[in-house]
C-alpha positions in Angstrom: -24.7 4.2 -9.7 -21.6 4.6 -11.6 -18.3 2.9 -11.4 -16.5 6.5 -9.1 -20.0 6.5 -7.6 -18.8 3.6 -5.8 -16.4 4.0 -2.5 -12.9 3.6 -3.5 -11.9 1.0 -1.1 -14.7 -0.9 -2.3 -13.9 -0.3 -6.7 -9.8 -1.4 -5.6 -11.8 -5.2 -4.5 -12.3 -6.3 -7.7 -9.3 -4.8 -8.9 -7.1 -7.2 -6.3 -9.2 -10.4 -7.3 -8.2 -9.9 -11.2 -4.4 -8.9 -10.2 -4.3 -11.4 -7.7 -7.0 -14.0 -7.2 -8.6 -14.8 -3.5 -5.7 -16.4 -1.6 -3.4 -13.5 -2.2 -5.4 -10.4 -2.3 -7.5 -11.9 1.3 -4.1 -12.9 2.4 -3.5 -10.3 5.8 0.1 -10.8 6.2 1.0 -10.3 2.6 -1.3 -7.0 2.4 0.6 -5.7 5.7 3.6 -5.9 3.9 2.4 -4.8 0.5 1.3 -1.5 3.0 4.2 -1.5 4.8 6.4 -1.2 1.9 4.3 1.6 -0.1 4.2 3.6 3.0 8.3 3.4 3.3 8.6 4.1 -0.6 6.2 7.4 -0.2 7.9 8.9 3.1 11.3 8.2 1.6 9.6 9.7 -1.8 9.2 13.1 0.7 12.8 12.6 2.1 12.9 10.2 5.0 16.1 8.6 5.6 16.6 5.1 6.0 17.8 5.9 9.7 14.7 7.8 10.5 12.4 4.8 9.2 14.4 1.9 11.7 14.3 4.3 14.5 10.3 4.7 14.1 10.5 0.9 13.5 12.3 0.4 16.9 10.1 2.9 18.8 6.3 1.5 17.5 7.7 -2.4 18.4 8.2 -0.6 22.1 5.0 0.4 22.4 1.8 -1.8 23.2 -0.2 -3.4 20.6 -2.3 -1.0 18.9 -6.5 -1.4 18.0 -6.7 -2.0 14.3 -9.8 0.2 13.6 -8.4 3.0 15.4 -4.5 2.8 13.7 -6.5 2.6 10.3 -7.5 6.1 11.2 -4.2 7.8 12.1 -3.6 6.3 9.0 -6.0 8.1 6.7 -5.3 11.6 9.1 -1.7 11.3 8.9 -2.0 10.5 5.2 -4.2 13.4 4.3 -1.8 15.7 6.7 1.3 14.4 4.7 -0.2 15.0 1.3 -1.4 19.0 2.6 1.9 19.8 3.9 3.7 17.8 0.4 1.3 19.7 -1.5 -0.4 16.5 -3.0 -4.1 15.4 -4.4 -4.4 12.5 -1.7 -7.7 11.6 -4.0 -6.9 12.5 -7.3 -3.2 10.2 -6.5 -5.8 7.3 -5.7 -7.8 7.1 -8.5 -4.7 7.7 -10.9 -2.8 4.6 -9.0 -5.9 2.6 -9.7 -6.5 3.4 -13.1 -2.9 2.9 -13.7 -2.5 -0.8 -11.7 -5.8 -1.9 -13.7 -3.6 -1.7 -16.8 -0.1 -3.4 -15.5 -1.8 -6.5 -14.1 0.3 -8.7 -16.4 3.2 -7.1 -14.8 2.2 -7.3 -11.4 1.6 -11.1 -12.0 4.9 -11.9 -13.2 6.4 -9.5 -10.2 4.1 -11.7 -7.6 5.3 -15.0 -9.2 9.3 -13.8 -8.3 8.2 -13.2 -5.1 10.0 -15.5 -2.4 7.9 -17.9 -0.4 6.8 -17.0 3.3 8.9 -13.3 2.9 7.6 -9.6 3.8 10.0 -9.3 0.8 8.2 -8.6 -2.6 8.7 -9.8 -5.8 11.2 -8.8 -8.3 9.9 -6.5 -11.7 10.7 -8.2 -14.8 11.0 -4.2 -16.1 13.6 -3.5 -14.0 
């Protein structure tokens, strides 16, 4: 078996243990924020407004408590559905991500290391 043979979820593991070591990348609050924030930078990428986003924000934390199995599904639906109707490679934007974050891991160190304690807020880039 080859290294794409493998299911992507499982090739981004070892991926977030060099980047990140144990404690971080198994951390669940830090990851629903890292999400979190990649999904608000890719709808506002499509143009969502900042408006939009809080009122969605204010209308999910109405609502009960969703079933985390179950949400992670909308998620992958609504993803693929937003990529056909963007016109966008939801696989071939994966595997180019990954590829891309397996070379900036020195970067994405020194970003985690700016990154204030006990925050949803991430890190500042040094490159920026």
């Amino acid at each position: 078996m080859t290294y794409k043979d493998e299911p992507f979820q499982a090739r981004v593991a070892p991926w977030m243990q060099a980047c990140f070591g144990e404690m971080v990348a198994g951390d669940a609050e830090e990851r629903n924020y890292r999400f979190l924030e990649e999904a608000i930078e890719l709808v506002q990428s499509c143009g969502a407004t900042s408006e939009s986003c809080h009122q969605l924000v204010d209308y999910v934390f109405g609502r009960p408590v969703g079933e985390p199995h179950q949400e992670v599904g909308g998620v992958q639906i609504t993803l693929a559905a937003l990529c056909l109707a963007q016109g966008l490679d939801m696989d071939a934007a994966g595997e180019d991500e990954l590829a891309r974050v397996w070379r900036k891991i020195p970067q994405i160190q020194a970003k985690q290391a700016t990154k204030p304690l006990s925050s949803p807020l991430p890190g500042r880039d040094p490159d920026e």
